[in-house]
C-alpha positions in Angstrom: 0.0 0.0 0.0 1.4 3.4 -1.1 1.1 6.0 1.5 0.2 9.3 0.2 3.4 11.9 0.9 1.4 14.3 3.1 0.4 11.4 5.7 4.3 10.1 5.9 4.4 13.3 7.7 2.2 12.0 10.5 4.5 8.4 10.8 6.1 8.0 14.5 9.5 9.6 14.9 8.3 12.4 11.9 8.5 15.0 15.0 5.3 17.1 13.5 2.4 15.6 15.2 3.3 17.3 18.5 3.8 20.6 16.8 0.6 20.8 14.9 -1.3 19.9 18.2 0.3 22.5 19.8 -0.8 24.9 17.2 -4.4 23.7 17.2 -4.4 23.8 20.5 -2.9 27.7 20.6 -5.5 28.5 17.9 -8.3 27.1 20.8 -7.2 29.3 23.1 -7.0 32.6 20.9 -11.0 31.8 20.0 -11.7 31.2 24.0 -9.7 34.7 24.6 -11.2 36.2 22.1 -15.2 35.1 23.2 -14.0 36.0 26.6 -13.3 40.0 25.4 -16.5 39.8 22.9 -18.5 39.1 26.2 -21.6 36.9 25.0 -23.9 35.5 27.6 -23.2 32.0 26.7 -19.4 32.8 27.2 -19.7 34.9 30.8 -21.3 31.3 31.6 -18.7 29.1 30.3 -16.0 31.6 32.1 -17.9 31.6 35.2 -17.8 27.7 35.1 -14.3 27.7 34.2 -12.4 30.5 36.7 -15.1 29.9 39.4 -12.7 30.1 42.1 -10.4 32.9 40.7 -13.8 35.8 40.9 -11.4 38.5 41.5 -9.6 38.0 37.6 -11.3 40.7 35.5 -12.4 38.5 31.9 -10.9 41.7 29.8 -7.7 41.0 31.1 -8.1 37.4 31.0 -9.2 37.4 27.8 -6.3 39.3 26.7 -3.5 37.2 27.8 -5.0 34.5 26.9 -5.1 35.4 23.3 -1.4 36.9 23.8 -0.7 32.7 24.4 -2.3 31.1 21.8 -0.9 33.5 19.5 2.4 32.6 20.7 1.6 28.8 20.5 0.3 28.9 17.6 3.5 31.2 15.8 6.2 28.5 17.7 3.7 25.4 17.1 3.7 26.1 13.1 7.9 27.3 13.0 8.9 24.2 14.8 6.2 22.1 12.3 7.6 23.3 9.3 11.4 23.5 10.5 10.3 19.4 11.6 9.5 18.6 8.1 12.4 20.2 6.4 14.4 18.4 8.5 12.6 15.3 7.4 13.1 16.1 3.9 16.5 17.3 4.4 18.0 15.2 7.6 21.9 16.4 6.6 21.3 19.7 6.9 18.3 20.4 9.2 17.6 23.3 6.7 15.6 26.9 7.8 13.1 27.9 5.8 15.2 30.5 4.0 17.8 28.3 3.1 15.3 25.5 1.9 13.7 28.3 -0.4 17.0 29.6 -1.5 18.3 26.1 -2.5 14.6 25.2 -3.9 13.9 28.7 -5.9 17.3 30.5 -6.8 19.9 27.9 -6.9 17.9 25.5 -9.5 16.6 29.1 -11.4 20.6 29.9 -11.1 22.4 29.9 -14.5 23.9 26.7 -16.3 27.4 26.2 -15.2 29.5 23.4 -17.4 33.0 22.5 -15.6 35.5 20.8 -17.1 39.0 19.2 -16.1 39.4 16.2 -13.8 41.9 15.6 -10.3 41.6 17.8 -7.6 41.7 20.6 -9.2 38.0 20.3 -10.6 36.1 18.8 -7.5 37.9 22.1 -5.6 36.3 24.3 -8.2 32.6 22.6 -8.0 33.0 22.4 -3.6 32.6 26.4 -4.4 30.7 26.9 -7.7 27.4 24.5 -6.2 26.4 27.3 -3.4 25.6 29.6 -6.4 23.6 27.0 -8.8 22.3 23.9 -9.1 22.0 23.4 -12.8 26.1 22.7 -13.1 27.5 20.2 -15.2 31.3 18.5 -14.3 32.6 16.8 -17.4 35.4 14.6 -16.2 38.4 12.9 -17.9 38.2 9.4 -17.9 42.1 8.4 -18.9 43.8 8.0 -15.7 46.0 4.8 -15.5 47.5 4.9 -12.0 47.0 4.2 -8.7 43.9 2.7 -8.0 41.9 4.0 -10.6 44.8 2.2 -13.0 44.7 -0.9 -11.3 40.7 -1.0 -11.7 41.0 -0.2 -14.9 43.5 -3.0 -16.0 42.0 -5.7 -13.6 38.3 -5.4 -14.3 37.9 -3.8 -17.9 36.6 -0.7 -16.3 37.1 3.2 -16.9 39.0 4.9 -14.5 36.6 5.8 -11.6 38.8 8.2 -9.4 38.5 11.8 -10.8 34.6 11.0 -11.2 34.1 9.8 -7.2 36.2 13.3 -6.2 33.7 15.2 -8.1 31.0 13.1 -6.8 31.9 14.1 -3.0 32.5 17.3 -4.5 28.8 18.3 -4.9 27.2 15.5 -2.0 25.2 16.8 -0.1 26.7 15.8 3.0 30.3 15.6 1.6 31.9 15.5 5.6 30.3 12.1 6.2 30.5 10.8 3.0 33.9 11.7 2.2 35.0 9.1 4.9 33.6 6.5 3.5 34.0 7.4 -0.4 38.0 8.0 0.4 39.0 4.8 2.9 41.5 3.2 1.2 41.7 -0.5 2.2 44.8 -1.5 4.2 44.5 -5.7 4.0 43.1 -7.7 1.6 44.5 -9.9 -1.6 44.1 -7.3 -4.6 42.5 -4.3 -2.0 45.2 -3.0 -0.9 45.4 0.7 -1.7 42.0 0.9 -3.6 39.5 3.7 -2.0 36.0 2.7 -1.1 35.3 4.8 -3.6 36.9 3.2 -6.6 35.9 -0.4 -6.0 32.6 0.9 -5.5 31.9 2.6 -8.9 33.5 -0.2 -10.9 31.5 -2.8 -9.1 28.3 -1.1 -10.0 29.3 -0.2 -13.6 29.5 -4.0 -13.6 26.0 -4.5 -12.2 24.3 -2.2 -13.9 26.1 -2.5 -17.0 27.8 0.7 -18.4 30.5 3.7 -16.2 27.2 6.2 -16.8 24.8 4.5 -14.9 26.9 3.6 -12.2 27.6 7.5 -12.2 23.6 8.1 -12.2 23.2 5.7 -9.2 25.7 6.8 -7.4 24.6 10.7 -7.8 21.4 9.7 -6.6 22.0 7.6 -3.4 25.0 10.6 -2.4 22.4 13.1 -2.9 24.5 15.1 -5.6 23.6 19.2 -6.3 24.1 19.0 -10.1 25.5 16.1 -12.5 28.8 14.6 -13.1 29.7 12.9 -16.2 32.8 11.7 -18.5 33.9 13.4 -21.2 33.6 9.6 -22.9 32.6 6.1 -22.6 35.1 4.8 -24.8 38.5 3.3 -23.7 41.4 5.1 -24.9 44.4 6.4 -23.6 46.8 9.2 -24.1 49.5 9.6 -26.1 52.8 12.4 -25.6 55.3 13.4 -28.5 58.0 14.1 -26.0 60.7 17.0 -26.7 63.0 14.5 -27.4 61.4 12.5 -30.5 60.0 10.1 -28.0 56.5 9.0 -27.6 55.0 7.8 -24.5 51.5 6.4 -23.8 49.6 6.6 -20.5 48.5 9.1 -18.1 50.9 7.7 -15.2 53.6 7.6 -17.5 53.9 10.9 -19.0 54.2 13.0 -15.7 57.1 10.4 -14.4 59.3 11.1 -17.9 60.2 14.7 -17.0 60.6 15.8 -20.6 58.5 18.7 -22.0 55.6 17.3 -23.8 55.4 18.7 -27.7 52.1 17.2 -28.8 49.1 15.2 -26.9 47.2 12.9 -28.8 45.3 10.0 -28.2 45.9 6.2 -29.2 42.4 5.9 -30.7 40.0 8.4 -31.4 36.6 8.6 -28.0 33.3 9.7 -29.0 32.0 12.2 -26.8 29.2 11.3 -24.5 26.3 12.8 -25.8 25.0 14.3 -22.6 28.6 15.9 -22.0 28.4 17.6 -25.3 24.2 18.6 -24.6 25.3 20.1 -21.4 28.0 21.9 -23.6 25.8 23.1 -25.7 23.2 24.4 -22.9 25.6 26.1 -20.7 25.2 29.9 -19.8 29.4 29.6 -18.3 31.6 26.9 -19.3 34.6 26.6 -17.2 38.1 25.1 -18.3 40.5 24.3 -15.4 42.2 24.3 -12.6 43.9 21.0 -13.4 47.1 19.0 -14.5 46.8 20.6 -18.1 47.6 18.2 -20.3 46.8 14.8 -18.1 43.2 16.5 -16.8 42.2 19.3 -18.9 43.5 19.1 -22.8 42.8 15.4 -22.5 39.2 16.4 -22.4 40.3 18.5 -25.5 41.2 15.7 -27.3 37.9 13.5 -27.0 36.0 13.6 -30.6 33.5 16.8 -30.2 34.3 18.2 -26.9 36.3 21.4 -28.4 34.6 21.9 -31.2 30.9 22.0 -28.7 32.8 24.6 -26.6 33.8 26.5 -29.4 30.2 26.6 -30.8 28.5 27.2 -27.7 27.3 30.5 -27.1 28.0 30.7 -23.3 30.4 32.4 -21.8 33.2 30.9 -21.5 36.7 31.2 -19.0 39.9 29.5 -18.0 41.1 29.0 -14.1 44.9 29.0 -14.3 46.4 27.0 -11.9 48.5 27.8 -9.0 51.1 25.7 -9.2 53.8 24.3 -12.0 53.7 20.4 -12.6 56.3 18.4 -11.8 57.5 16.1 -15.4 54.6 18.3 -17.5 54.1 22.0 -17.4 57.8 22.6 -15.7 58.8 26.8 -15.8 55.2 27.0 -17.7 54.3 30.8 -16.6 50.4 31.6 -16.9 51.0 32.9 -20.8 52.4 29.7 -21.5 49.3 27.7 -19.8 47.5 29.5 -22.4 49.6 28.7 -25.5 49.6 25.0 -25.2 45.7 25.3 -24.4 44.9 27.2 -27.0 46.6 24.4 -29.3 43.6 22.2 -28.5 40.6 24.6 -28.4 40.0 27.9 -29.5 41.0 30.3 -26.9 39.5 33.3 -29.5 36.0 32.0 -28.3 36.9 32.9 -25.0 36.2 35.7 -22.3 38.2 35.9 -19.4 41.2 34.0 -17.4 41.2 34.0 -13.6 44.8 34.3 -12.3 45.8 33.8 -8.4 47.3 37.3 -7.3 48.6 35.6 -3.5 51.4 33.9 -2.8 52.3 31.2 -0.3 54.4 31.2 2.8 58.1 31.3 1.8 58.6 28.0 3.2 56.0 26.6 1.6 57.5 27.9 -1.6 60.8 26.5 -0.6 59.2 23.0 -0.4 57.5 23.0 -3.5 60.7 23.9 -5.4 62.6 21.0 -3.7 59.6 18.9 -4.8 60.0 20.2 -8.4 57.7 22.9 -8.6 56.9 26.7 -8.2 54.3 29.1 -8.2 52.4 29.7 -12.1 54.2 32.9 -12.6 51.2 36.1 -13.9 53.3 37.4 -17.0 49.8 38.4 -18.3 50.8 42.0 -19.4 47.5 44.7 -18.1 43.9 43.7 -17.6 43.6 41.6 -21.6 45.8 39.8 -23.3 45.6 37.3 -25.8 42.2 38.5 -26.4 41.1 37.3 -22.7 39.8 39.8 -20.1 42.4 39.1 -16.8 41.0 38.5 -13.4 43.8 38.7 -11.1 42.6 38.3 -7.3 43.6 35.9 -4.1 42.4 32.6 -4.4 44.7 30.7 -2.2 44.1 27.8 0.2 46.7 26.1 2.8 45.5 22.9 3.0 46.6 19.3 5.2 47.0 16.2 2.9 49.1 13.6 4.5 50.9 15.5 6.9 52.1 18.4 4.6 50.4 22.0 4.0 49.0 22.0 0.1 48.4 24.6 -1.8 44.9 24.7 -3.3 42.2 26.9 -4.5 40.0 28.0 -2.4 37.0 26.8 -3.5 34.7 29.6 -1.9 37.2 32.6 -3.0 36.9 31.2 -6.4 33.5 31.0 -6.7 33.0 34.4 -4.9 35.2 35.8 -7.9 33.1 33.9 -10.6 30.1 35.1 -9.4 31.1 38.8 -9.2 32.8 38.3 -12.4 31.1 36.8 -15.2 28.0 38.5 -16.7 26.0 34.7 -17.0 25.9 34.7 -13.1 25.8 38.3 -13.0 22.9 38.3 -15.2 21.5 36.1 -13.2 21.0 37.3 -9.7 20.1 40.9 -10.9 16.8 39.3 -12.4 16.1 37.4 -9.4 16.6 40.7 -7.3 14.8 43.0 -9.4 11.5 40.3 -10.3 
């Protein structure tokens, strides 16, 4: 039998019965008050019966306060009832009214945000970007081939799942709780060693229910996901660098551990796009390339069959997010002008608007350890507010943050978004019609 959704509210343990019958019973007592200051017959009767032994209370000033009550029952009765049910609707977050209207009316009326890269890089970007819409799209590489993700991938004939589950925590709902889970990595077991929860989840449904973007759906849905991830393709390929050198390498893992500059990126058989990466494309109001390893996340989007020529037709708006930091064995000494270059080698930078360039820098030690480690800071040789035809957006947008014991730099995923939504006209656009209609 199929219970109708407004009597689930009523089930035991719902916490809103007790609420509405201290409302009703409020509203009782501001009708009783309210007889007992009209002063009919019938009610000098019923109050005579009622405060029999209290004759010295004057009924106008009974009446009075006891309206003052059940007004004050009734307004806490029916705030604590509706705050009940959003918690039941929402148990993660409690929720007020204000913020369940917010998330409700502006965020899905918010403009259509497309995201594209993969690593950390990306799921940092859409942590921010999801408190101003809810209509945002992450297309994710699919071509990693190490660590777990590679061993998956090798093992069980299955695309790479990692980038994808960091951009699924990304936008949960409750990303604290589930990240704990989603991100254990196994530290016994024949064959489990090393793999995250995460991982061996995703491939063991995209073997139940029989293809990566339906495990993706599922696993959107039972994480309660703002938004939609999805790979840039289904089809099993991997990536191919013309080193410096004359040398030719194949594999994502493998081309950041050479350490020669890369000359050309290509892949070892042509990927279809998936169809709803290239509709969401297509539909976007903002389309954001970056942050991201440039080659191994971001241009090997670039190189899936469709996905730079949809980005280039689309008539969204459309900006890069430079990254912070060099990478070590792939963009070595690459200043921000250089970032640009090699990008616009794989889609056409001419269609875009603006680059977002980080204007802090890091702790001097921090520096120092980076450089030991084989990297520095993306150097802003962007010469005065355009160039290269892109509008530059130069503020602070660094993050310290703790990964295994040593302070990382990252974005900071709500500076970022703070500066997207001040500066691009989509989002712009979008909050001065909400505020003035």
């Amino acid at each position: 039998m199929t219970i109708p959704p407004v009597l689930k509210l009523l089930l035991p343990g719902m916490g809103v019965k007790r609420w509405f019958v201290l409302a009703l019973a409020s509203i009782a007592l501001v009708a009783f008050g309210s007889l007992c200051l009209v002063g009919e017959d019938g009610m000098r009767g019923l109050y005579t019966l009622v405060l029999r032994h209290f004759p010295f209370l004057w009924r106008p000033v009974v009446g009075g306060a006891v309206i003052g009550v059940g007004l004050l029952g009734t307004v806490v009765g029916m705030a604590c009832a509706v705050r009940a049910i959003l918690h039941a609707v929402s148990p993660q977050r409690g929720g007020t009214v204000a913020e369940a209207l917010y998330q409700g009316r502006i965020l899905r009326a918010a403009p259509h945000v497309v995201a594209i890269g993969g690593g950390t890089g990306l799921s940092t970007l859409l942590r921010g970007i999801k408190t101003y819409t809810a209509n945002l799209t992450a297309v994710v590489t699919v071509m990693d081939t190490g660590g777990s993700s590679g061993r998956l991938r090798t093992e069980l004939d299955v695309l790479p799942p990692g980038d994808v589950r960091n951009c699924l925590l990304a936008l949960a709902e409750d990303e604290e709780r589930m990240g704990r889970f989603m991100q254990h990595r196994f530290q016994a077991g024949e064959g489990l060693v090393g793999h995250s929860l995460g991982n061996v989840l995703l491939a063991g449904m995209e073997q139940a229910v029989g293809g990566f973007d339906r495990a993706v759906e599922e696993a959107s849905y039972f994480l309660s996901v703002r938004g939609k991830v999805v790979p840039s393709t289904l089809d099993r390929s991997d990536l191919v660098a013309e080193l410096a050198d004359g040398r030719t390498v194949v594999g994502e893992a493998t081309i950041g551990a050479v350490g020669v500059p890369i000359r050309r990126l290509r892949l070892a058989r042509p990927a279809r796009a998936y169809p709803v990466a290239l509709d969401a494309i297509a539909r976007a109001d903002l389309i954001l390339v970056g942050p991201g390893s440039l080659y191994t996340s971001i241009i090997s989007n670039l190189l899936v069959d469709g996905i730079a020529e949809a980005i280039a037709r689309a008539p969204g708006e459309k900006m890069v997010i430079m990254n912070l930091m060099t990478e070590p064995g792939e963009t070595d000494r690459f200043p921000a002008s250089a970032h640009l270059t090699a990008l616009g080698e794989y889609v056409d930078l001419r269609r875009f608007q603006a680059v977002v360039v980080n204007s802090e820098l890091p702790p001097p030690e921090i520096l120092s350890r980076y450089r030991d480690e084989g990297s520095e800071l993306v150097a802003d040789d962007l010469r005065g507010a355009k160039t290269m035809g892109l509008r530059v957006i130069r503020a602070p947008l660094l993050q310290l943050v703790e990964i295994e014991g040593k302070l990382t730099v990252k974005h900071d995923p709500h500076k970022l978004a703070r500066v997207l939504a001040r500066e691009s006209q989509a989002l712009r656009r979008s909050w001065t019609r909400w505020f003035s209609g």
